[in-house]
Residue frames as qw, qx, qy, qz and C-alpha x, y, z in Angstrom:
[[0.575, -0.771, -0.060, 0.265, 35.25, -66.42, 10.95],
 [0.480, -0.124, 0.183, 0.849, 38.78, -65.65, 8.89],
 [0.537, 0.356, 0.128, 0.754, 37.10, -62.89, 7.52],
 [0.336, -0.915, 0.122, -0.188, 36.60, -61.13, 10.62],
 [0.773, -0.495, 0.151, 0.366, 40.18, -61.85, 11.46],
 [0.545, 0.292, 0.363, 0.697, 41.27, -60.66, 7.88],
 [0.049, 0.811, 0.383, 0.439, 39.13, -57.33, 8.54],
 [0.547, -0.831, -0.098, -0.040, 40.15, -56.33, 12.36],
 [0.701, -0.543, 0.313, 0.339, 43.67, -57.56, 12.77],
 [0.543, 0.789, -0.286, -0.043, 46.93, -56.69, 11.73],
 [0.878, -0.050, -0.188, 0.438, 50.22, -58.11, 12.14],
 [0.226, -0.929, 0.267, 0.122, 52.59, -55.87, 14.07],
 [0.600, 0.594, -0.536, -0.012, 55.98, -55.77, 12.18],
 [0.104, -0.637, 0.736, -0.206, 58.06, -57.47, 14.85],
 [0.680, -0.104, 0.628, -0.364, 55.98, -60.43, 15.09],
 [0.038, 0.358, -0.919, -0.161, 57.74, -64.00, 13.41],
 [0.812, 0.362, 0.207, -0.408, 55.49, -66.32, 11.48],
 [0.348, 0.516, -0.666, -0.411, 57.11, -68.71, 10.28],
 [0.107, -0.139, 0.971, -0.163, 56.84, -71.91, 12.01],
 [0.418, -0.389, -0.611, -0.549, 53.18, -73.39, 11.65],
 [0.438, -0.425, -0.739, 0.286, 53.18, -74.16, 14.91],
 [0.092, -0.375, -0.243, 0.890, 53.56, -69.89, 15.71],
 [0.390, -0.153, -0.356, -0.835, 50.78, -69.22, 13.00],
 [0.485, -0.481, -0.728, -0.054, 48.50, -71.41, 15.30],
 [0.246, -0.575, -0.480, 0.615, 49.36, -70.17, 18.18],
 [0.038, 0.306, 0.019, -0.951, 49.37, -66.23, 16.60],
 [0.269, -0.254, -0.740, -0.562, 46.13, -67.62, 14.56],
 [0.432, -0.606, -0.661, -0.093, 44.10, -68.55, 17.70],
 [0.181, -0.340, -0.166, 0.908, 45.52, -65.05, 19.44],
 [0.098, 0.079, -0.127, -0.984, 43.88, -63.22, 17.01],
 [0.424, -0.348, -0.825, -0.134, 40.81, -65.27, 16.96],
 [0.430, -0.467, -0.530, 0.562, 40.48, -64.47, 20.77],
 [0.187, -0.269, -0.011, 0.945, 41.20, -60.53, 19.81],
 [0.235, -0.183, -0.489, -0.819, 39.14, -60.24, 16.82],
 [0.307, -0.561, -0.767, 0.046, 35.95, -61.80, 19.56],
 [0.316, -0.592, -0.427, 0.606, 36.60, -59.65, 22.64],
 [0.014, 0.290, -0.066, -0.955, 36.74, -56.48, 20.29],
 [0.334, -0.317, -0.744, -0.485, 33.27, -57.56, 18.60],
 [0.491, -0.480, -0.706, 0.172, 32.10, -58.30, 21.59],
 [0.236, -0.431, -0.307, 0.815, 33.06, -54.79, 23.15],
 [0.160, -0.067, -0.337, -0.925, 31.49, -53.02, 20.23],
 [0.468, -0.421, -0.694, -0.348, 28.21, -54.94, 20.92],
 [0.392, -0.582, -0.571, 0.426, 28.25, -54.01, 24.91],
 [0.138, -0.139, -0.030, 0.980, 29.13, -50.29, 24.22],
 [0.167, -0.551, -0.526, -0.626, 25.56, -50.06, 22.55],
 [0.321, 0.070, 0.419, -0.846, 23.22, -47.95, 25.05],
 [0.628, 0.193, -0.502, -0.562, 20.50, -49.49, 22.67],
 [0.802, -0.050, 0.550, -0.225, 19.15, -53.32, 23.46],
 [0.433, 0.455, -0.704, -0.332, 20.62, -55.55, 20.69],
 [0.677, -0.092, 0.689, -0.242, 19.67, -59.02, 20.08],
 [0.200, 0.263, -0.824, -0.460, 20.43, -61.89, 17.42],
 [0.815, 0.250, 0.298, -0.430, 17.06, -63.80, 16.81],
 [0.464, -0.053, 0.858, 0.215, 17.77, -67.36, 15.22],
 [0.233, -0.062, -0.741, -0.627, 15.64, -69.16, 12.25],
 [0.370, -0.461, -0.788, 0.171, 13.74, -70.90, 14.86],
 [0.353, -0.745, -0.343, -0.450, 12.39, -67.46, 16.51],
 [0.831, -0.259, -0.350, 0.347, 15.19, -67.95, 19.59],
 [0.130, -0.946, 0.285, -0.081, 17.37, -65.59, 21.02],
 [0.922, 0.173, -0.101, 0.332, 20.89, -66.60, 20.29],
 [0.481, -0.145, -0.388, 0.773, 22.71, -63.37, 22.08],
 [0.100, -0.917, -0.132, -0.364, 21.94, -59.73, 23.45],
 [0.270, 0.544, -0.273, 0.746, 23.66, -56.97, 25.30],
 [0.166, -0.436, -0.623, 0.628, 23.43, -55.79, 29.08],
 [0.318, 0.053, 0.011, -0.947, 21.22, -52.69, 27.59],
 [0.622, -0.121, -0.531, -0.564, 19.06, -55.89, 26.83],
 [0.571, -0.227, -0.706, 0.352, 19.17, -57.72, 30.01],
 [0.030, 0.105, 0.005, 0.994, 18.34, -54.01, 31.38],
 [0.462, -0.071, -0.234, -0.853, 15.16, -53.68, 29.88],
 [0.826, -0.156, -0.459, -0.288, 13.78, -56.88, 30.40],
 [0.643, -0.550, 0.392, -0.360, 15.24, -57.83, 33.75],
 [0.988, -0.069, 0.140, -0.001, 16.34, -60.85, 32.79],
 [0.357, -0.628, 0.558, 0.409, 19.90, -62.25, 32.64],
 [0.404, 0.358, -0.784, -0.307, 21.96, -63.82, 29.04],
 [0.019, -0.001, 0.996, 0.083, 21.87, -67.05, 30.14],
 [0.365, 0.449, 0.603, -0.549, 17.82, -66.29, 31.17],
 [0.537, 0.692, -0.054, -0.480, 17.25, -64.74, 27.47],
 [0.009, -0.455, 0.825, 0.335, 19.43, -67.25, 25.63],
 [0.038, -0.138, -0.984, -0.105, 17.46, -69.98, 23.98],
 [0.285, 0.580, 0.644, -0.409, 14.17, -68.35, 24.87],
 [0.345, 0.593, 0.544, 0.482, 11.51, -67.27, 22.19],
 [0.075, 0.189, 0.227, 0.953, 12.15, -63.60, 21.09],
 [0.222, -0.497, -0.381, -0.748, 8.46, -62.49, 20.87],
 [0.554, -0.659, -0.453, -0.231, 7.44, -63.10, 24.75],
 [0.373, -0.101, -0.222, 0.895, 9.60, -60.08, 26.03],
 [0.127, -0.216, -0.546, -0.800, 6.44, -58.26, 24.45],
 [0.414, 0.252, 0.631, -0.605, 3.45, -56.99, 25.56],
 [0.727, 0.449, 0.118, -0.506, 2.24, -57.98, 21.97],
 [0.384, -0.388, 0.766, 0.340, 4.10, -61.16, 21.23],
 [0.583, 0.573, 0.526, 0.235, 2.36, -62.06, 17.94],
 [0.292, 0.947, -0.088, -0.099, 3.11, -58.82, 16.63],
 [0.330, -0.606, 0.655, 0.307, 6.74, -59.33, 17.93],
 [0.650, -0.021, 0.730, 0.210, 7.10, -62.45, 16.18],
 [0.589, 0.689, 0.401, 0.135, 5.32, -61.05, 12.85],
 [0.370, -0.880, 0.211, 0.209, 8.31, -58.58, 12.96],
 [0.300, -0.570, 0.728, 0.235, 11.03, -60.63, 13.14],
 [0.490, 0.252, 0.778, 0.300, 9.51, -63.35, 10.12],
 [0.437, 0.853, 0.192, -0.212, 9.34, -59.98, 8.33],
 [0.156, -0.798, 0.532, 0.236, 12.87, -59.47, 8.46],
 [0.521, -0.296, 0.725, 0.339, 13.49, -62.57, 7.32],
 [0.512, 0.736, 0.421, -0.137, 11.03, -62.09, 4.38],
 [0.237, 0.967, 0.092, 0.026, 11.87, -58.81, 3.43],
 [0.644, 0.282, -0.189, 0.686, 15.81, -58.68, 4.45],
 [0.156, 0.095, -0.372, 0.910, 15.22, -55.74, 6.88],
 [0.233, -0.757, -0.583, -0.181, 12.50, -53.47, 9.11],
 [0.339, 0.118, -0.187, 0.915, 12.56, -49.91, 10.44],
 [0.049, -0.142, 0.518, -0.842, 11.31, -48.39, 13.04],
 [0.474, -0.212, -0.803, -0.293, 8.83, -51.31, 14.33],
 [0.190, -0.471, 0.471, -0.721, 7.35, -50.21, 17.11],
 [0.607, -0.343, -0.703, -0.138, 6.46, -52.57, 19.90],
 [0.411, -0.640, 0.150, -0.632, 6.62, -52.54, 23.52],
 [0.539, 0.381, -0.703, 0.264, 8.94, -54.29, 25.92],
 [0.628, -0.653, -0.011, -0.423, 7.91, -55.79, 29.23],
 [0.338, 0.341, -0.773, 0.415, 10.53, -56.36, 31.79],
 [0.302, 0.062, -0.869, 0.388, 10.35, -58.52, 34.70],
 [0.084, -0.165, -0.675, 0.714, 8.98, -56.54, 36.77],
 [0.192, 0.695, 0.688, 0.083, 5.69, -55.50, 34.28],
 [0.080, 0.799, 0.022, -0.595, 6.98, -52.00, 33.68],
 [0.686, 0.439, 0.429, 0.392, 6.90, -51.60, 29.58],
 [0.279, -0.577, 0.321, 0.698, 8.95, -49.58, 27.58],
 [0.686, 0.690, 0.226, -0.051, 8.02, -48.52, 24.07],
 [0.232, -0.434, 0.647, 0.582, 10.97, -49.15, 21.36],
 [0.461, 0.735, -0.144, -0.476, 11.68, -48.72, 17.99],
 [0.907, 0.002, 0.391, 0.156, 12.94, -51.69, 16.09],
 [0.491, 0.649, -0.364, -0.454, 15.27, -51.32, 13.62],
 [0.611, -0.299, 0.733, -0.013, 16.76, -55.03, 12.03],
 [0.723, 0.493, -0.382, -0.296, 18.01, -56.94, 9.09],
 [0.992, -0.084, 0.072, 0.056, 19.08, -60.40, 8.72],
 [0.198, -0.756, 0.584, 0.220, 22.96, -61.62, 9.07],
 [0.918, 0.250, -0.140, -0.273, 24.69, -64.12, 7.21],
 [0.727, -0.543, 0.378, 0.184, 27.18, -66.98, 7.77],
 [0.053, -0.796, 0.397, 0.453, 29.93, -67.50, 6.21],
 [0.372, 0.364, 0.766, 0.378, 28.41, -69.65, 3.15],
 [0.241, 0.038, -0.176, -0.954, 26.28, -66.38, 2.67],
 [0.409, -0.432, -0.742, -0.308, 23.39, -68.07, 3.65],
 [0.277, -0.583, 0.260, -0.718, 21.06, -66.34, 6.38],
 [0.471, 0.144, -0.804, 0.334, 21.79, -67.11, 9.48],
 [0.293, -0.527, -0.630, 0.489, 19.62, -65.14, 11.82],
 [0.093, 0.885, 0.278, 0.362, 18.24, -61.37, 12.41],
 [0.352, 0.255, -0.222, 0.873, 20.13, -58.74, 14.01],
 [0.186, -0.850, -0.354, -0.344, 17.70, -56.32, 15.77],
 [0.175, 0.011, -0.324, 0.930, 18.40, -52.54, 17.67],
 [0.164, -0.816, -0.541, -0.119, 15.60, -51.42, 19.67],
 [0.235, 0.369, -0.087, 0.895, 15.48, -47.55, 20.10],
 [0.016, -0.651, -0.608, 0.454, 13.45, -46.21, 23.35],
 [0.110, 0.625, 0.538, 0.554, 10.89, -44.41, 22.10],
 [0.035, -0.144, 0.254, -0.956, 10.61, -40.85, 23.09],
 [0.518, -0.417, -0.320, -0.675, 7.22, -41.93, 24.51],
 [0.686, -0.411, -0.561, 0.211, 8.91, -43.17, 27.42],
 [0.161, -0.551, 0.301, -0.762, 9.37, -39.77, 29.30],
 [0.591, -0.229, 0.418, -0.651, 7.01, -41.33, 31.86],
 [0.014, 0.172, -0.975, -0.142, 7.37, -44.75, 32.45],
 [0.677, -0.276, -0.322, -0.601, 3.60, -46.46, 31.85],
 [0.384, -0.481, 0.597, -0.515, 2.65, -49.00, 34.72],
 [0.152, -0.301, 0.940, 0.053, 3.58, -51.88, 35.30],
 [0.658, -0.051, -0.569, -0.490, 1.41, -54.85, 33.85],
 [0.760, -0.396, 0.475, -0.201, 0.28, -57.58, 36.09],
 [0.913, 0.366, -0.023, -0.178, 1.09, -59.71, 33.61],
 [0.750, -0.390, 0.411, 0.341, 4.61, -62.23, 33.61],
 [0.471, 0.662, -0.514, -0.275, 7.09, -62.19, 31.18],
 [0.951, 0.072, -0.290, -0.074, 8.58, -65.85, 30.59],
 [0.421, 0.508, -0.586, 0.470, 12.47, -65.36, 31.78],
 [0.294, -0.511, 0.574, -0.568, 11.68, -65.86, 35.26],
 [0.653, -0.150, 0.591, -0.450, 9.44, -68.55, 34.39],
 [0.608, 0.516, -0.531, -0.286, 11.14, -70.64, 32.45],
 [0.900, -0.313, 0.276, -0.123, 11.43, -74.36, 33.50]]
């Protein structure tokens, strides 16, 4: 985490560091800053974005993801990645490519929100690492695929986020 805080933030001359106790406090300020401006760079996407654990999980995503799939964060948190999908084996072979290979581009699958209308997207996604440099999880941007001019109709089929226990 210091070296997003070493990468984003700057001290502003007027601000006094000296005490330890004011590098905490102006430590866990920028902490706070360096998040919320991550965090805005990750909501500004138009794009669906989503961090996929080791374990195949969803560990965050964006409101363009919560969008597509109908389903809220807390609903997509903790659930498996691949059964947003109207081919969730594929999904999954995907994302345990990425971790293979270190990246994939333009994977095409086919997203099924809530309500059983699907959306063809373009993966793109490479793994991230923590801050041993050991991987930690996948990244992934889905692009709508210019083959959604006309949405396709809905599936009958569920997706899991609603029915999750």
């Amino acid at each position: 985490m210091s070296r997003i805080v070493r990468t984003f933030s700057r001290v502003r001359p007027n601000q006094s560091i000296h005490s330890p106790h004011k590098r905490r406090q102006n430590s866990g300020s920028l902490l706070v800053d360096s998040y919320e401006y991550n965090r805005s760079l990750i909501e500004a996407s138009l794009d669906p974005l989503v961090t996929i654990g080791v374990d195949g999980k969803i560990t965050d995503v964006n409101a363009a993801t919560e969008q597509v799939t109908g389903c809220s964060r807390q609903e997509l948190i903790g659930a498996d990645f691949s059964d947003y999908f109207t081919e969730p084996d594929r999904a999954r072979a995907g994302y345990q490519q990425v971790f293979r290979d270190g990246t994939v581009q333009n994977y095409a699958l086919e997203i099924r929100h809530r309500n059983g209308q699907i959306t063809p997207v373009l993966y793109n996604a490479s793994v991230f690492l923590d801050t041993r440099g050991k991987v930690a999880g996948v990244f992934a941007a889905a692009a709508i695929s210019p083959s959604k001019k006309t949405p396709r109709k809905p599936s009958t089929s569920s997706t899991r986020c609603w029915n999750r226990e």
